[in-house]
C-alpha positions as CSV (number, residue, x, y, z in Angstrom):
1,X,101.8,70.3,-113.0
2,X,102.0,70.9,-116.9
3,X,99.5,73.0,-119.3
4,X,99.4,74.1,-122.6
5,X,98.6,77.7,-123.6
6,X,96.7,78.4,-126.6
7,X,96.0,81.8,-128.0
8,X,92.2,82.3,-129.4
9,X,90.7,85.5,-130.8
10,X,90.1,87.8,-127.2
11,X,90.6,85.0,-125.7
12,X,93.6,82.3,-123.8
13,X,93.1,78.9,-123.0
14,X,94.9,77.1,-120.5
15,X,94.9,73.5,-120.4
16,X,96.4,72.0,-117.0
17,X,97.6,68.4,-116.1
18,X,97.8,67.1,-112.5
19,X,99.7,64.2,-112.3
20,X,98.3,61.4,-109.2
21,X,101.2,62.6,-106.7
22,X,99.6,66.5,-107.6
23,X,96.6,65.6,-107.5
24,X,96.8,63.7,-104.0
25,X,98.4,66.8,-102.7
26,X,95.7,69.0,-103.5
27,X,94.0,66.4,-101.5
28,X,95.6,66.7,-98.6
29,X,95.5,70.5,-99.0
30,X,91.9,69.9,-98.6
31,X,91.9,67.8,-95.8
32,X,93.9,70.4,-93.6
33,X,92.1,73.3,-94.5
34,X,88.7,71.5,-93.6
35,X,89.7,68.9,-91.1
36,X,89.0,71.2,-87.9
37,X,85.4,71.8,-89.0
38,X,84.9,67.9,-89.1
39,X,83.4,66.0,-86.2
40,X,83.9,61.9,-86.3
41,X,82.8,59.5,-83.7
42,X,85.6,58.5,-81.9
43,X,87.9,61.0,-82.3
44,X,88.2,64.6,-81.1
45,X,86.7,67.2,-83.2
46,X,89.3,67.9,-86.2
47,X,91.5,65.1,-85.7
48,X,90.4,62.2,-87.2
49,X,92.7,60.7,-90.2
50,X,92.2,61.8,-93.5
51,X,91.1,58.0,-94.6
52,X,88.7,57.5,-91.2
53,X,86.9,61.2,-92.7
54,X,86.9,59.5,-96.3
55,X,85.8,56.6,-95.5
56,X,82.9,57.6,-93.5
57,X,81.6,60.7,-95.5
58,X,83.0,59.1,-99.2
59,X,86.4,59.2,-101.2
60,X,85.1,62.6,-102.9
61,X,84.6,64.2,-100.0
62,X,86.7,66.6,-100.7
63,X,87.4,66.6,-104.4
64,X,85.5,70.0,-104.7
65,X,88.1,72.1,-102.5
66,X,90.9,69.7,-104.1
67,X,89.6,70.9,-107.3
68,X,89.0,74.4,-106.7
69,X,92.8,74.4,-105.4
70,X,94.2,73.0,-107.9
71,X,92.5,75.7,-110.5
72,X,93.9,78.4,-108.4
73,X,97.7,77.3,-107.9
74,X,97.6,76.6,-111.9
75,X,95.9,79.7,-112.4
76,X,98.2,81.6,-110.6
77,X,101.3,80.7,-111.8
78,X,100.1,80.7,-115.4
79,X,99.9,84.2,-115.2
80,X,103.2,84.6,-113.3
81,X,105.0,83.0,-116.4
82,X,103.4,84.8,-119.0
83,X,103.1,88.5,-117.6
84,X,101.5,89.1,-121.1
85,X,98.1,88.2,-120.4
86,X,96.2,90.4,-119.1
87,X,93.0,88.8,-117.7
88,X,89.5,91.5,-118.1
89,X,87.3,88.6,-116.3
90,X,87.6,85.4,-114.4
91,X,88.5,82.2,-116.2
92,X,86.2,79.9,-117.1
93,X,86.0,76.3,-116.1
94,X,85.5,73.4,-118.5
95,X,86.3,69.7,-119.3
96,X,86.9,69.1,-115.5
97,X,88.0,65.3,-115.1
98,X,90.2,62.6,-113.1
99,X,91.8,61.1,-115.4
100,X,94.9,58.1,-114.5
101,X,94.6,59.1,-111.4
102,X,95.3,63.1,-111.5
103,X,93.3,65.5,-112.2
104,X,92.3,67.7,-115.9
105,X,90.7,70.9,-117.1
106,X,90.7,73.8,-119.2
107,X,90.7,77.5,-118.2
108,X,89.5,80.2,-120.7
109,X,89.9,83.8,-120.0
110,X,89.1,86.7,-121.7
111,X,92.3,89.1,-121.6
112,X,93.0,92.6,-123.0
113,X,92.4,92.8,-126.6
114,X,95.1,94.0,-128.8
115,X,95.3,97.8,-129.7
116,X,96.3,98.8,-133.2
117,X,97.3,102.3,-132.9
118,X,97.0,105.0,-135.7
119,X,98.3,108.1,-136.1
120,X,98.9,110.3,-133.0
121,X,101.7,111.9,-133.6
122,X,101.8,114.9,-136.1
123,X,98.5,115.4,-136.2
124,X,96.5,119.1,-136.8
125,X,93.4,119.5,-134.9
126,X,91.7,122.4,-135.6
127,X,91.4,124.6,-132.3
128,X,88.1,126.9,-130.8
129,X,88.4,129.8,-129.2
130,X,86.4,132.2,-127.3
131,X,87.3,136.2,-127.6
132,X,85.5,138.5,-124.9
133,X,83.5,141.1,-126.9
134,X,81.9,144.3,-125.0
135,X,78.9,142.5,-125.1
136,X,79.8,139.4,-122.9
137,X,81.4,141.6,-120.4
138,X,77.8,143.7,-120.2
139,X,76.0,140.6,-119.6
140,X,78.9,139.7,-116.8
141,X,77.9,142.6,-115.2
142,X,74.1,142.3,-115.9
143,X,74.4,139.3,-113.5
144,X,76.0,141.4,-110.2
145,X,73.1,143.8,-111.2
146,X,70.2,141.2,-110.9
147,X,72.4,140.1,-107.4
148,X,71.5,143.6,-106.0
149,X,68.3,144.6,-108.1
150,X,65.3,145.9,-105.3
151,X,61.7,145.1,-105.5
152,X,59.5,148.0,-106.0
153,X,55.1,147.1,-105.4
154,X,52.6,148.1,-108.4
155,X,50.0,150.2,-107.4
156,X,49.1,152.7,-110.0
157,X,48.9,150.1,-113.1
158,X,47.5,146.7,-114.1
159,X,49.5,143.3,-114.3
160,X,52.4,144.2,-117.5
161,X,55.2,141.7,-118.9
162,X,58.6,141.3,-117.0
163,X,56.4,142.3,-113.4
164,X,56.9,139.5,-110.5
165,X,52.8,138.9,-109.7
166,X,51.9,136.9,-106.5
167,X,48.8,134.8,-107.3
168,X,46.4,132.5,-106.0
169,X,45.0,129.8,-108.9
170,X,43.4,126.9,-109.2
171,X,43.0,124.4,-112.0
172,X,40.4,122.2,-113.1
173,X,39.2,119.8,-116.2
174,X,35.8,119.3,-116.9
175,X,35.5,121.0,-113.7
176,X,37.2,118.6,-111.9
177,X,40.6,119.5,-109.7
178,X,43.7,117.9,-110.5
179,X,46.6,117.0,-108.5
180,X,49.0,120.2,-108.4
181,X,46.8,122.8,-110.1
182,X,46.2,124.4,-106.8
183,X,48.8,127.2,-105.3
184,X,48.8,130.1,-102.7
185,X,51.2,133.1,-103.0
186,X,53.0,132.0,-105.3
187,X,55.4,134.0,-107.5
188,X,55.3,134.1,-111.3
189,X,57.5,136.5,-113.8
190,X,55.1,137.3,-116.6
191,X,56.5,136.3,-119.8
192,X,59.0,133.7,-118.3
193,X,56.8,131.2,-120.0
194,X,57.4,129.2,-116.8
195,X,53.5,128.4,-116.2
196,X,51.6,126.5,-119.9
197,X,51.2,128.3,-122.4
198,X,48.8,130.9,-122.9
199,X,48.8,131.3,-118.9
200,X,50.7,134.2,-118.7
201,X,49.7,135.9,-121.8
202,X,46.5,135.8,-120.0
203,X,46.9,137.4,-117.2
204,X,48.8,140.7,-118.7
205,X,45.8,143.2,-117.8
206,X,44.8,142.0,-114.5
207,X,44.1,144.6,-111.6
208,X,45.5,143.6,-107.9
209,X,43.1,142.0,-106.4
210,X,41.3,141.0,-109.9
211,X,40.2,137.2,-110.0
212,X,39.8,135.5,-113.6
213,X,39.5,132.6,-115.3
214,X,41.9,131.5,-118.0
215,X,41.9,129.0,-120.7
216,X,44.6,127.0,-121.2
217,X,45.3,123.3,-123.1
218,X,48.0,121.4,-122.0
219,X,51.0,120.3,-124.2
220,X,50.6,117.1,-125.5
221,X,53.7,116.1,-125.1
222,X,53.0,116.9,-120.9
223,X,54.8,115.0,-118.1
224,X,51.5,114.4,-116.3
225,X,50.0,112.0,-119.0
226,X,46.4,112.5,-117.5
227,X,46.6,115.7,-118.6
228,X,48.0,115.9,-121.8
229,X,46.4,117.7,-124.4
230,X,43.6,118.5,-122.1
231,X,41.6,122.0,-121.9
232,X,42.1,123.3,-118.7
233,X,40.4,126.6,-116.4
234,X,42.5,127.7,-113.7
235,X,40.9,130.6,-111.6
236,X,43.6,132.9,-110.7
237,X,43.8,135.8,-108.3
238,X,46.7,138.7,-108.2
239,X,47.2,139.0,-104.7
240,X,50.2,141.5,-105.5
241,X,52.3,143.1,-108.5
242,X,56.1,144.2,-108.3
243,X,59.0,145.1,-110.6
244,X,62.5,144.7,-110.5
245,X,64.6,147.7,-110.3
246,X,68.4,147.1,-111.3
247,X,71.0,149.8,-110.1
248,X,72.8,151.7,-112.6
249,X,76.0,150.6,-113.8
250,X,78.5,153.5,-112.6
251,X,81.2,154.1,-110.5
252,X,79.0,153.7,-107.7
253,X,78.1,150.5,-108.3
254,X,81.8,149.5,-109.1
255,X,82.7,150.8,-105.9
256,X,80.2,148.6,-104.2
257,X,80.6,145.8,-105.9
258,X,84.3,145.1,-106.7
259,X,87.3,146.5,-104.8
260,X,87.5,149.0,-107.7
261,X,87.0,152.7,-106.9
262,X,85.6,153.2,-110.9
263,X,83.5,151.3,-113.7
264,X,86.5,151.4,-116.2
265,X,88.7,149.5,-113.8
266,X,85.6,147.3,-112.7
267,X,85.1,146.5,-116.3
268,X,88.7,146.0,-117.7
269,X,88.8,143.3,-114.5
270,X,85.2,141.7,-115.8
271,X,87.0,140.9,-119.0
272,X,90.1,139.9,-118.2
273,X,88.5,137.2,-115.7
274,X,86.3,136.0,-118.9
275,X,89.3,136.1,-120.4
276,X,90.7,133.5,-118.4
277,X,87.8,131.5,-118.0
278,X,87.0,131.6,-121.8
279,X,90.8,130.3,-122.3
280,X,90.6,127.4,-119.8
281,X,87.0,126.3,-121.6
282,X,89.2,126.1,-125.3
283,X,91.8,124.7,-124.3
284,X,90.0,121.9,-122.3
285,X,87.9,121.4,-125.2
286,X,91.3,122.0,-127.8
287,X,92.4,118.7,-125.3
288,X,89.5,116.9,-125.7
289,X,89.4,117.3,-130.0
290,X,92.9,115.9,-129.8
291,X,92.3,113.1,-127.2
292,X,89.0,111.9,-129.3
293,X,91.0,112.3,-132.5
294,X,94.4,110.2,-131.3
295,X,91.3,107.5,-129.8
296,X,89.4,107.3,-133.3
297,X,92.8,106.5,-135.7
298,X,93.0,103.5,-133.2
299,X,91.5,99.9,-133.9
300,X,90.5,98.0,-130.9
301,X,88.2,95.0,-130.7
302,X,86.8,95.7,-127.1
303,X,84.9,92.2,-125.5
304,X,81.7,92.6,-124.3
305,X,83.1,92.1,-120.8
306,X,84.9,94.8,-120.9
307,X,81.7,96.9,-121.5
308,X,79.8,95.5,-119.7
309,X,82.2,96.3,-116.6
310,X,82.2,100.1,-117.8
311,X,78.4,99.9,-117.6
312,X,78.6,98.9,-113.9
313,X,80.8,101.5,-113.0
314,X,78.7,104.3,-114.7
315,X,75.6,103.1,-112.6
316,X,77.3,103.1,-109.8
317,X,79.2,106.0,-110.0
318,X,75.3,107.6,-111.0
319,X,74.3,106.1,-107.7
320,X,77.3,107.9,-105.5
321,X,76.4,111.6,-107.5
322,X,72.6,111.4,-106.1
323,X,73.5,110.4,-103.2
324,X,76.2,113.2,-102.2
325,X,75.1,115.9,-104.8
326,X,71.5,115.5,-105.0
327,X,70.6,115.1,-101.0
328,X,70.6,111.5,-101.0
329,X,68.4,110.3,-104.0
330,X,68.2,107.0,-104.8
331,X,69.0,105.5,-108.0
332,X,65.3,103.4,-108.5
333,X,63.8,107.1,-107.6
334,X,66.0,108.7,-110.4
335,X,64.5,105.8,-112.7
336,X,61.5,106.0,-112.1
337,X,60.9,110.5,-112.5
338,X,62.9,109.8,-115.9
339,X,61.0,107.4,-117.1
340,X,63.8,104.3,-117.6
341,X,64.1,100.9,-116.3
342,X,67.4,99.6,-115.4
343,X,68.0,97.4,-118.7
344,X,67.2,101.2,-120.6
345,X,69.5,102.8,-118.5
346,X,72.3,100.5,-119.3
347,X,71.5,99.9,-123.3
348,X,71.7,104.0,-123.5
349,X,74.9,104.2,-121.7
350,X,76.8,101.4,-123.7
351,X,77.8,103.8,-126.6
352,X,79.1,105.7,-124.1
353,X,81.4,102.7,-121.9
354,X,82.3,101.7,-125.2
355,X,83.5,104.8,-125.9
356,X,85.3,105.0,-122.5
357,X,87.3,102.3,-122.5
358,X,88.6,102.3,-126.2
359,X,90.0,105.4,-124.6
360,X,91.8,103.7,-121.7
361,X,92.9,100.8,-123.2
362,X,94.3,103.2,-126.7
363,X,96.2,105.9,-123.8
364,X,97.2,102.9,-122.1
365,X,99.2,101.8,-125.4
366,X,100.4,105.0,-125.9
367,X,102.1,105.5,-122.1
368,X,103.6,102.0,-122.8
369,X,104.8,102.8,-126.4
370,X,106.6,106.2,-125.7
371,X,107.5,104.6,-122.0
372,X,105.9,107.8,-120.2
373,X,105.3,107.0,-116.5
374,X,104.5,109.1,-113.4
375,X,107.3,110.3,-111.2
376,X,107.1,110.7,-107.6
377,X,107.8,114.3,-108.0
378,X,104.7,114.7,-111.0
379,X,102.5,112.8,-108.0
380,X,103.9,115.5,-105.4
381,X,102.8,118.0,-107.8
382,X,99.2,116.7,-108.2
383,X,98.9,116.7,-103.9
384,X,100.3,120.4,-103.1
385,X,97.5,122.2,-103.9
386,X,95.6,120.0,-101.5
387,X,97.6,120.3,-99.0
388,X,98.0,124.4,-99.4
389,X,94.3,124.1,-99.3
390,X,94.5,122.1,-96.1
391,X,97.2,123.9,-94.6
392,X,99.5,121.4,-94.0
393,X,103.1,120.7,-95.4
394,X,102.9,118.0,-98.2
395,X,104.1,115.6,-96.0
396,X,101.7,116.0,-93.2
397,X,99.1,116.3,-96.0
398,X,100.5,112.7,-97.2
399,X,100.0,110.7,-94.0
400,X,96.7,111.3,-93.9
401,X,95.8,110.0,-97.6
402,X,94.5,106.4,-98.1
403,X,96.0,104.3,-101.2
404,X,93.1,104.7,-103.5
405,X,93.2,108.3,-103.4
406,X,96.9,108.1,-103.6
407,X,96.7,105.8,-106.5
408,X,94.0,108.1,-108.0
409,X,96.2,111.4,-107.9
410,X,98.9,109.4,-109.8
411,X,96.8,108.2,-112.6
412,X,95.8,112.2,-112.9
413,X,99.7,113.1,-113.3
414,X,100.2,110.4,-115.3
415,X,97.2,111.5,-117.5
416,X,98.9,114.7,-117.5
417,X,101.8,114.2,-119.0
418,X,100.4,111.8,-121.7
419,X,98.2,115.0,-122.1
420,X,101.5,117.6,-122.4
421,X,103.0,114.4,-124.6
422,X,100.4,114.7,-127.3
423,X,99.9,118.4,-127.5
424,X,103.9,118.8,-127.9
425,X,103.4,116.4,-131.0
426,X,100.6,117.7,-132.6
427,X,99.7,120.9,-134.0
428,X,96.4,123.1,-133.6
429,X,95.2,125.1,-136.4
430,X,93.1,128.1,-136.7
431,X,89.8,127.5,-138.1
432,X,89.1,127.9,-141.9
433,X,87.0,130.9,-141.5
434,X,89.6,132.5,-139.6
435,X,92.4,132.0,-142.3
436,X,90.4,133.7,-144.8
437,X,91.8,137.0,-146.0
438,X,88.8,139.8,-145.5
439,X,87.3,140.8,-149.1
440,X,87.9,143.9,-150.1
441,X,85.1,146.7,-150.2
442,X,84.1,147.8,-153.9
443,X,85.4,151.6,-152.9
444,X,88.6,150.0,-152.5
445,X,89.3,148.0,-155.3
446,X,87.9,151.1,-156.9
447,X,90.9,153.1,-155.3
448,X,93.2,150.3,-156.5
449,X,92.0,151.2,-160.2
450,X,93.0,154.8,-159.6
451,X,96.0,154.0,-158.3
452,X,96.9,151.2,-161.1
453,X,95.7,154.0,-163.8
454,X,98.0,156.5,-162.5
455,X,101.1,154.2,-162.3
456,X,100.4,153.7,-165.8
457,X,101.2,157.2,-166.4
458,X,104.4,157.9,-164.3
459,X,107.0,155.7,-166.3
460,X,106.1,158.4,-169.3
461,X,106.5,161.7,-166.8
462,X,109.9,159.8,-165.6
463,X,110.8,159.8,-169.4
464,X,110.2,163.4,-170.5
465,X,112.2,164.3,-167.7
466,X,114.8,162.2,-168.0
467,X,114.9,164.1,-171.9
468,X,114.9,167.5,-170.9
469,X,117.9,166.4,-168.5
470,X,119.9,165.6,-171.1
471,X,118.9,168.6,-173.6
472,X,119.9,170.6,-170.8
473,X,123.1,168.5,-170.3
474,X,123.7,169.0,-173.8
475,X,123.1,172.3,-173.8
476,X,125.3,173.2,-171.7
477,X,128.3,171.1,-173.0
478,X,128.0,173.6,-175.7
């Protein structure tokens, strides 16, 4: 066997040559692998000659496995001899032919494009951060308070905003009722502007008990297009009325809700958990600045293939989150409540698979061109907190973990470490704003005047003194 390689834009071709003694081995290749399947009078089932089967059933009988052999042995060890193709789809076929009694044809494959990198070393990214103010530990705390607030029932006072109303209503237009405009008990917090507008608004006023009609339009930009933009009466009824009563933020309260016996030591450990929290969000997103930067100095010309397979793992990676995060949702249902058809879903995803695999393929140049690779040890180190959560040694933990998630977990430590790589060989920068020096109040720079005017004057004290010294010097060398 003999081929030619040729090198095209995204692309290699390979063009093979069977000689006749090749070719008639593939032949024969053929022959055995089918032979068993074959019945011929005569002869017991799979063991009729190879000429008896041809001649009874036609010379190209089996030309098509011959042929498809032939593709794969070539294929193969084309790749094995040059190791620097890297093949993103399967070959394509052409210019199939017998020719002087072997067999020709081409294969064309699309392989990994070339990746130009830019600069990703020495770069400055400017960094985020997010302080803790007294503010952001309040609201922290406003949470746990809402956790234990109590209900308390309305009965000297009408309907007011912020009270939790339980109300009966139904909806019509043009006096007609509409699909989901009816309710029973249901619970609404007036001025949550969960209900259309004007709804709520409405029923500020209302006694318990009290039944009234309210005037509302719909958006006209509503989900339910049958009622977009349409007037609407829904008669409503307050069956009851009750507020929300949050404890008071004291030691009491830190006592019950922390392991801390007062609010100063309840607080101080509110903020230093935002604190942490807050510093693991910047420095994710610090990450991600310097990932998207190193990414865009790159050039890559990334074939549609390429894409096209990211697309197919985004749907179907969509698919697996409804169906273990979202109670089993499927995809078509997803569709359909958002409004997209497959093709849609796909066309607004490709910025995004584009986007994704520039990524690999540019980190992938990067782990080759610095020669960073994932150690057993940086693999152990990625499986020991699963096993610590398991409670198992990391070698017990190890037996029971299947390649792929093996394989997985060492693509994380190896994103690690191109991760630590880049942030040791770049720099982050404070922001502009926060490298500004603060401008100085007009009572200062008024001070500095002062000051300035009164320098002025103490180089002339310093030299009458410095006179009267030596008159007195003088004086008294008399």
């Amino acid at each position: 066997m003999k081929y030619e390689v040729e090198k095209l834009k995204g692309e290699v071709k390979f063009s093979f040559t069977f000689d006749s003694s090749e070719w008639e081995e593939q032949l024969n290749k053929a022959y055995l692998k089918e032979k068993s399947k074959i019945n011929v009078p005569g002869f017991r089932k799979g063991q009729a000659p190879r000429k008896i089967v041809e001649r009874m059933y036609g010379k190209s009988f089996f030309y098509e496995d011959a042929i498809n052999g032939a593709i794969y042995d070539g294929y193969t060890k084309a790749l094995e001899e040059h190791s620097d193709v890297y093949p993103v789809d399967e070959p394509k076929v052409e210019n199939v032919d017998l020719k002087d009694g072997g067999l020709v044809f081409d294969l064309t494959v699309t392989v990994r494009p070339e990746v130009k990198l830019g600069d990703y070393k020495g770069i400055e990214v400017e960094k985020v951060s997010y302080p803790v103010s007294d503010a952001d530990v309040d609201a922290e705390i406003n949470k746990t308070r809402e956790q234990g607030a109590r209900r308390i029932q309305v009965v000297d006072r009408a309907v007011a905003n912020g009270d939790i109303v339980t109300l009966d209503y139904k909806g019509t237009v043009d006096g007609v009722a509409f699909e989901g405009g009816t309710a029973s008990n249901q619970e609404l917090v007036i001025g949550s502007n969960t209900f259309i507008p004007g709804f709520e608004d409405q029923m500020v006023g209302m006694a318990k008990g009290e039944t009234k009609d309210l005037h509302v339009t719909f958006p006209a930009e509503y989900h339910a297009k049958e009622l977009a933009g349409k007037e609407a009466v829904f008669t409503v009824t307050v069956n009851n009325i009750e507020v929300k009563e949050l404890p008071e933020v004291n030691d009491d309260f830190a006592k019950e809700v922390s392991k801390f016996d007062n609010l100063a030591d309840y607080k101080a450990d509110v903020k230093a958990k935002l604190i942490e929290q807050n510093d693991r969000r910047a420095e994710r997103e610090n990450e991600n600045s310097l990932l998207t930067k190193v990414v865009e100095n790159a050039q890559v010309d990334i074939p549609d293939v390429m894409i096209e397979k990211q697309i197919d793992y985004i749907v179907s990676d969509t698919e697996n989150q409804l169906k273990y995060m979202y109670g089993g949702v499927k995809f078509d249902d997803y569709l359909k409540y958002a409004g997209l058809t497959r093709e849609e879903f796909r066309a607004n995803n490709k910025e995004r698979a584009t986007r994704d695999v520039k990524s690999r393929l540019v980190f992938e140049e990067i782990l080759k061109a610095e020669k960073i690779e994932a150690t057993e040890e940086d693999l152990d180190k990625e499986i020991q907190p699963l096993a610590d959560s398991a409670k198992k040694s990391l070698d017990e933990y190890k037996k029971t973990m299947d390649h792929n998630h093996l394989d997985y977990l060492r693509n994380e430590a190896l994103m690690n470490k191109l991760v630590a790589f880049l942030k040791e060989n770049n720099v982050f920068t404070d922001k502009a704003e926060d490298k500004k020096p603060a401008k100085k109040s007009a009572k200062k720079s008024e001070d500095k005047k002062e000051e300035e005017k009164a320098e002025e004057k103490k180089p002339a004290a310093k030299k009458t003194t410095a006179k009267k010294s030596a008159a007195k010097k003088a004086k008294d060398n008399e």
